[in-house]
N, C-alpha and C positions, 0 to 999 in steps of 0.2 A: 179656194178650199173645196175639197170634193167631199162628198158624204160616204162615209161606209156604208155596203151592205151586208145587214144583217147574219150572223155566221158566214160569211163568206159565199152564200146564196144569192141566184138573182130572180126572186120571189116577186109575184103580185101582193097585193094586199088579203086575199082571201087565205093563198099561199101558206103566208108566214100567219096567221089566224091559226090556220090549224096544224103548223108547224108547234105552236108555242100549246097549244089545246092537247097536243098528242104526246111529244115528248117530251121521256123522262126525264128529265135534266129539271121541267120548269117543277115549282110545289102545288101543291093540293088546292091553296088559297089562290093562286091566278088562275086555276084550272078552271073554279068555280065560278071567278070573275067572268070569264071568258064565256063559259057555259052560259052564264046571266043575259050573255048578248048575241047569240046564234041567233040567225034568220036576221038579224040586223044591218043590215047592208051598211047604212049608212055611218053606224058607229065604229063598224068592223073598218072602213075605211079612214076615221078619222084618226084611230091608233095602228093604224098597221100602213096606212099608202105612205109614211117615211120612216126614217128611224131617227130619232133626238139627236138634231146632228153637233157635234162638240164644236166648239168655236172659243174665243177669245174669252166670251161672259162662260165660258163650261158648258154646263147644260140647265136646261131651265123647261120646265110643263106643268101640263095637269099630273097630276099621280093618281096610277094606273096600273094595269096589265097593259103590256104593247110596245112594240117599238118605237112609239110614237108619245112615251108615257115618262113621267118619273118613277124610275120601280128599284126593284133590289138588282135586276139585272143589268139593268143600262148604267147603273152605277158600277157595277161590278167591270163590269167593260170598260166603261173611263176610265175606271180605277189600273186596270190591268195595262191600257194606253200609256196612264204617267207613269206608272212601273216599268215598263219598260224603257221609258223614257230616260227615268232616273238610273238605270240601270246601263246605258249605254255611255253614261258619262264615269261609269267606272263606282270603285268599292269605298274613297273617299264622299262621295253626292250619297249611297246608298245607307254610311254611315252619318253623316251630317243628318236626312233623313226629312218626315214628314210631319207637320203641326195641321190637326185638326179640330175642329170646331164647328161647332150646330146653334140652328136657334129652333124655335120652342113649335115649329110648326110639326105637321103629322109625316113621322115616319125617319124627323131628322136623326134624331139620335139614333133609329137603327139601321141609314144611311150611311153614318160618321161609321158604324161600328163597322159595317161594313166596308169599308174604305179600308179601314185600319187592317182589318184582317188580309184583305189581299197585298197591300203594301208589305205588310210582315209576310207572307207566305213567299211574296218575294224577296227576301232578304233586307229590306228597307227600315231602318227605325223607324219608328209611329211616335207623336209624343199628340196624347188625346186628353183636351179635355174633359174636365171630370164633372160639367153638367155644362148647361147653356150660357153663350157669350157673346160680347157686341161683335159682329166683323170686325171693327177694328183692330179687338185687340190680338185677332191673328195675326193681322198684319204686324202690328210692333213684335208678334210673339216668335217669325219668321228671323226677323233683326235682330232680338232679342240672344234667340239659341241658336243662330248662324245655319237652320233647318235651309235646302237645297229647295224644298216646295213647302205647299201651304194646300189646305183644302177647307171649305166652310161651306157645309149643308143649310143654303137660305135660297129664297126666293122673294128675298128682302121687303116689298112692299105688298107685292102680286096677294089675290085674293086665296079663302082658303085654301083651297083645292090645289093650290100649286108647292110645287117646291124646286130646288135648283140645286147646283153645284157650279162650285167657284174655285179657278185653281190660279195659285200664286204663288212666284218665283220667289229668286233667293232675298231682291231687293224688296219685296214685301209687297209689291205691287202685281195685281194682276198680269195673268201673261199676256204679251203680243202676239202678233201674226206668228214670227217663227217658233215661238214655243207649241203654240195652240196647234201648227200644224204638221209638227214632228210628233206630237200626243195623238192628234187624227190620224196618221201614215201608219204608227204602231196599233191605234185600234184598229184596221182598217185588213193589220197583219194578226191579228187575234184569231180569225178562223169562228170557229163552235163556241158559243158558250161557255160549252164545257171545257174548252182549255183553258179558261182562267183559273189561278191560283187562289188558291181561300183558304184560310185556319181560323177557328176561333178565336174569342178574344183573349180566353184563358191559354190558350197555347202560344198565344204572342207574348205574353205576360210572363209564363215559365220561361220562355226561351229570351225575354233581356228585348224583346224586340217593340213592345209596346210599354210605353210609360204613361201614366197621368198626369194633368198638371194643374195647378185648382190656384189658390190663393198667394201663393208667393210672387204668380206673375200680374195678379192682376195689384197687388201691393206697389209693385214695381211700377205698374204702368203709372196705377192713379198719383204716386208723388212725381212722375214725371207730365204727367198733365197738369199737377198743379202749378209746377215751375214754370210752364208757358203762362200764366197770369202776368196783365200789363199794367196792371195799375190797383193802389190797395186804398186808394181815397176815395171809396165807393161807396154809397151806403145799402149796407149790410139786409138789413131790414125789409128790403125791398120784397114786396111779398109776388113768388112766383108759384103757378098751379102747375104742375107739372103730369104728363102722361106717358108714358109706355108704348100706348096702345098692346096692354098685355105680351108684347116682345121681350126682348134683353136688356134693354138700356137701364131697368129698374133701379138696380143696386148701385149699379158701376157712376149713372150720370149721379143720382143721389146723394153717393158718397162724397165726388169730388165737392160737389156745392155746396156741404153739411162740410166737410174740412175745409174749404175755402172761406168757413165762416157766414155763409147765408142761411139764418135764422126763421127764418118763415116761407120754405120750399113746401107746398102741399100737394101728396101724388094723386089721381084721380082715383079713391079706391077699384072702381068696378074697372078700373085698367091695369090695376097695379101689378096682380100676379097673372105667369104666363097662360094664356089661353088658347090653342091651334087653330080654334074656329072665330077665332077673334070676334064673340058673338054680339057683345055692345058696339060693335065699329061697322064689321062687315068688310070695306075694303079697307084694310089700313095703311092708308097712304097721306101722311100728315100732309100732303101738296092740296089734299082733297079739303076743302073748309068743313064737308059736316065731320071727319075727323075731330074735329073740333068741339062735338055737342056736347059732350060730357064737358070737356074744361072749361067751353066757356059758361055752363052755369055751377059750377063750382066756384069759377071766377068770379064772378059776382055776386055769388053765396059771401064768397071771405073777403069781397074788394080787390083783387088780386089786379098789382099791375101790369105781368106781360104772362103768356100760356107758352109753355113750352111741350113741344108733340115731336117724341124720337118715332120711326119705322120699326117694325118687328126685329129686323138685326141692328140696331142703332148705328146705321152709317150715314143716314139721313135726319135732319132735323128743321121742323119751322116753327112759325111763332106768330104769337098774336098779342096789340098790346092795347090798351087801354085810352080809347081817346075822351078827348073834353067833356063829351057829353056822358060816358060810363058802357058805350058802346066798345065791341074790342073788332080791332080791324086788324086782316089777315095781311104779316109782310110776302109778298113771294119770293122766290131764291135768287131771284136779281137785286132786289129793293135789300134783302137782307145782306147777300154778295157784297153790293157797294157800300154797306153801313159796318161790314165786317172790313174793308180793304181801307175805308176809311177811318176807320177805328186805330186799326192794327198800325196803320203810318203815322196816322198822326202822334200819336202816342211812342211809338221808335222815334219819331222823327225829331218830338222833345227830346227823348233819352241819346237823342243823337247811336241809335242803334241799328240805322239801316246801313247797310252794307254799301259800295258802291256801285257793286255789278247785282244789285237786286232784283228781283223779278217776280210779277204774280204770273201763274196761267190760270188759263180761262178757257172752256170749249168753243167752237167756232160758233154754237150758236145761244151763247149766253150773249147779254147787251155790253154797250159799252161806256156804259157809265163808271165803272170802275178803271176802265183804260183814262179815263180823263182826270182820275180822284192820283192813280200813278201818278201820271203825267209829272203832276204838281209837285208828288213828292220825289221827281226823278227817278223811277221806278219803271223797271222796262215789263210792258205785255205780253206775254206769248201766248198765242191760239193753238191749240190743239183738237183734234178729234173730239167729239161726242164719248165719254164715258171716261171715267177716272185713273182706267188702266191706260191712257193717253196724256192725260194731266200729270200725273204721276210720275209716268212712263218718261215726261219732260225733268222731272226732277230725277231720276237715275242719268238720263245725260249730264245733266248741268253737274253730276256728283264725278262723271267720267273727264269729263271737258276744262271743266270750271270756269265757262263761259259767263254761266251766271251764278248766283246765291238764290236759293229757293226760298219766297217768305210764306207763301201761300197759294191753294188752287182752290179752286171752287165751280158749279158749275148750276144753270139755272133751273135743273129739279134738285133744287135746297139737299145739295153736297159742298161741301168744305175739310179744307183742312188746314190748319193753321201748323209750318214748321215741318221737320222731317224727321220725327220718329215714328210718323205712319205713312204707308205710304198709298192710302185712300182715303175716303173722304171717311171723316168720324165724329158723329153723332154727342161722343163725348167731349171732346175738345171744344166741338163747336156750340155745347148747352151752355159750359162753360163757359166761352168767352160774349155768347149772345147776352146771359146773366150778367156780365160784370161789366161788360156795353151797356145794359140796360142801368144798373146799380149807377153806372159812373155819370151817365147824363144825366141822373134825376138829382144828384147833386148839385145841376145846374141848372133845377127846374123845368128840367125837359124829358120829354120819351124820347121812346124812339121813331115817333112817328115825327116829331117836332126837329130831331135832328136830321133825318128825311129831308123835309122838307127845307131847310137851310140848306141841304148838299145841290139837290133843287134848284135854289134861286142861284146858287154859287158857280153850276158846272151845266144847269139846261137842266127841260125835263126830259129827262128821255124814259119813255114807258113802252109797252112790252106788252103781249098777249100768245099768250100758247095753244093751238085749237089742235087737239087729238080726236082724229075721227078711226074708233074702231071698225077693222074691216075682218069678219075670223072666215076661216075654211078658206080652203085651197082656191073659192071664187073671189074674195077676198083680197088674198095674197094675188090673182091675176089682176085684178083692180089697181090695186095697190101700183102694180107696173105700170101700168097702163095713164096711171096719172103722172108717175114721174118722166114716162116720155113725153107727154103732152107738157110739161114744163120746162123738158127738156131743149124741146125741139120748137118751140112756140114760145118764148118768153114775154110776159107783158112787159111792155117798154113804156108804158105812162100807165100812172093813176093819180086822177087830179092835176094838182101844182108839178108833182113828183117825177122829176124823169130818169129813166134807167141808166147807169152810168158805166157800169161793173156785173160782171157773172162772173161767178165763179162752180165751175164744175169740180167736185170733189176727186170726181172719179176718174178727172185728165189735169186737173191743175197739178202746179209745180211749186207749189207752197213749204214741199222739204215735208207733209202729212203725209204716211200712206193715203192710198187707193179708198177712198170711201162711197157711196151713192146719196150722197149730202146738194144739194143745190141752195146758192145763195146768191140772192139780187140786189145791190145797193144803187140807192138814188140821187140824186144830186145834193140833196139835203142831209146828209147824213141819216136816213134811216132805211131799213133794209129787212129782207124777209127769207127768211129760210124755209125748205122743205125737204121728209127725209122721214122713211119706215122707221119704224121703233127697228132695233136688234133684238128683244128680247120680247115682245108683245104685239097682237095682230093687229096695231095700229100705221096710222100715216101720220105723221106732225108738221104741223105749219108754226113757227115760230116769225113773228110780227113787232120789229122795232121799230120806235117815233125818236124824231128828236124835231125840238124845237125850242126859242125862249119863252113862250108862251105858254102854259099849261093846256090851254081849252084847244091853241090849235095841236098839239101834239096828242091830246086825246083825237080829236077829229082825225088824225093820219092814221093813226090805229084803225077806227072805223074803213076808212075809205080802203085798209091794206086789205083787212079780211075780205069786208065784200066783194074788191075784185079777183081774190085768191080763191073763195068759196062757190063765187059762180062760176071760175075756172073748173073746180073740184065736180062741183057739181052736174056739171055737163058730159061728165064724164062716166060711162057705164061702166 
């Protein structure tokens, strides 16, 4: 994928500074942003030496004036890309049309509006909604009204400062490579600025081209989430604390669990209602434990047995539950992953409801403890790519093929989705079913930490450790390179006992995945360690699997992966 440049100029960074400082075109408010940072070399460089390049995830930054920025113009441009986009598949895609949706961070709602508005000045239906909503329910809301695309102003976990855009096709699921790059090739053919199209929202509205849409779909969705419910011999009572983190997931998770009959859900107030500065959290990324501060003294304010913490757009969700001693320990998106995979079978597997070409997917670098929890129940694995528009992405074939039946995907930064009426991970489905997993073992005088640990002695430990090492600025991102060749080109072949058995290069293997820059080394023992930049943040990730019968020695594997993966890292300028 090539990046555009800017209006169709081939600018320095100073360039396009006062490209954007001078002309007419920009408003008064970035003129002044801009002005704020003359003589600034360094910051002039950090929003202007690229432009926000659109990719698979849309786009994603700090918000800002700059090319380099979340603004009203780089949205404008995207926006004008899938326009034309939708616009080449003819007046049937243009009338099918576009479903938009925002979460509560700064500038979304007048991001969405403006989306809406170029879509309609292109001729394209708009159906917006009529204030803040989980990502999910885009996605069903895509399937729902048979809309050609999807767009949702989040930057789902990312701190305040940031914001994003997210575009999703007819099947409800983020787009791939060829959508993302026939939407680049048209921005790319956009020119000036100023030939992008724009009306307002009232002129979309007169002219039949923008609609609202509020409470009938989220009616619709929530009795279809509660019909994915697996078992009603739960006890109710179970008392959960539940958080927001001042995002979306407020109403939408609340409702289902309050109609699903659970009596004692209590929200963190000072998370409850939306906030863009997320000012009790800071970052909110329930993956993060002090996320967590609020609920878990809440928690043992009321006794509460397990903490439930959705992401800003609720497509992500984790948990915390309560062990012997009134301490609450954090499950991570593996530990939860496999307690959902085994939940979900065991319980079809009574009801005699799995299919026989069933199948979960999993990303390449989630653990595989749930491949073994399959196994058992004759349930096939599929690896897929890193990010849910891949996961997903598996379940649009298996609907084209019918190779397989989709039961679930999941992935190890705590995404899931249970079933195919979304076709991403969703926050609400997955509170729900984590709640009635939690309900259904303590019927059997157990948690969920207790049922863990029988999956444990039954299938191995296998544990898991995630190291993100942020690397930001353009030295950074050359860093960043520079370690995945040295891993590339150098692979450790022993640590300890462990010896190297298997690479896998993403970005030449024949695995039937696209093209990725993912690397992964498995050992003779079953356990294995991946490495691989974030797509969406200026990090590098090390992901670190054990497996063993043994607890104590499978923690020890852990150790021994990092240290020799870190003094690898480390050595490295």
């Amino acid at each position: 994928m090539t990046k555009y440049v800017l209006g169709g100029f081939n600018m320095n960074h100073l360039e396009k500074y006062n490209y954007w400082l001078k002309d007419g075109y920009f408003d008064e408010d970035t003129k002044r942003e801009l002005e704020s940072i003359k003589g600034d070399d360094k910051e002039i460089l950090d929003r202007f030496h690229t432009d926000l390049t659109f990719g698979t995830a849309g786009l994603r930054g700090k918000i800002g004036a700059g090319t380099n920025r979340m603004n009203r113009y780089t949205v404008s441009l995207a926006t004008q890309g899938l326009a034309d986009t939708i616009k080449s598949r003819g007046k049937d895609a243009m009338n099918r049309g576009v479903a938009i949706a925002y979460d509560v961070r700064h500038f979304s709602k007048d991001f969405a509006e403006i989306a809406a508005g170029v879509l309609a000045a292109n001729g394209i239906r708009v159906y917006l909604f009529d204030d803040i909503r989980p990502t999910p329910l885009l996605s069903y809301t895509i399937r729902r009204l048979g809309t050609i695309s999807g767009i949702v102003i989040t930057a789902s976990h990312n701190p305040k400062d940031y914001n994003g855009y997210k575009v999703y096709w007819e099947e409800g699921s983020q787009i791939l490579d060829d959508i993302a790059d026939e939407i680049l090739n048209n921005i790319n053919h956009v020119g000036d600025f100023s030939n992008i199209k724009l009306i307002d929202l009232e002129e979309g509205v007169d002219k039949g081209l923008i609609k609202y849409i509020g409470k009938e779909i989220d009616d619709e969705y929530v009795e279809k989430v509660k019909a994915l419910a697996l078992n009603e011999n739960i006890d109710k009572d179970i008392k959960i604390v539940y958080t927001p983190l001042n995002g979306t997931g407020n109403k939408l998770v609340r409702r289902v669990l309050r109609e699903r009959g659970f009596t004692n859900v209590i929200v963190v107030p000072e998370q409850e209602n939306p906030d863009p500065d997320f000012t009790t959290v800071g970052y909110p990324n329930p993956e993060d434990i002090k996320a967590f501060d609020y609920a878990k003294k809440l928690g043992k304010e009321k006794e509460a047995d397990i903490l439930i913490a959705t992401d800003p757009d609720c497509d992500r969700v984790a948990c915390m539950v309560k062990d012997s001693s009134g301490e609450y320990i954090a499950l991570n998106g593996n530990q939860t992953g496999a307690l959902l995979v085994n939940y979900i079978l065991s319980s079809r597997h009574r009801d005699n409801t799995i299919p026989k070409n069933a199948a979960i997917v999993k990303s390449i670098v989630t653990g595989d403890l749930s491949k073994a929890i399959a196994e058992n129940y004759k349930v096939a694995t599929i690896e897929a790519l890193t990010g849910f528009k891949n996961i997903c992405g598996k379940a649009n074939e298996f609907d084209r093929s019918g190779e397989y039946t989709f039961i679930m995907g999941y992935e190890e930064s705590i995404g899931y989705v249970y079933d195919t009426m979304v076709r991403d991970k969703d926050g609400v489905i997955s509170s729900m079913l984590i709640a009635e997993m939690a309900a259904y073992y303590k019927t059997q005088g157990k948690t969920l930490l207790d049922e863990l640990e029988d999956i444990y002695k039954e299938y191995g430990y296998y544990f898991e450790k995630l190291i993100s090492i942020v690397l930001e600025g353009i030295e950074g991102s050359h860093r960043i390179g520079r370690i995945m060749d040295s891993f590339r080109d150098r692979p450790i072949t022993n640590i300890d006992d462990m010896k190297l058995i298997k690479t896998i290069d993403y970005l030449k293997d024949e695995t039937g995945n696209p093209k990725s820059n993912v690397l992964k080394y498995y050992f003779d023992d079953g356990s294995w360690y991946a490495v691989r930049p974030s797509g969406t943040e200026p990090k590098i990730k090390v992901y670190i699997y054990s497996r063993d019968g043994d607890r104590k020695s499978s923690q020890n594997k852990i150790k021994a992966i990092e240290k020799a993966t870190m003094d690898r890292i480390e050595s490295i300028e």
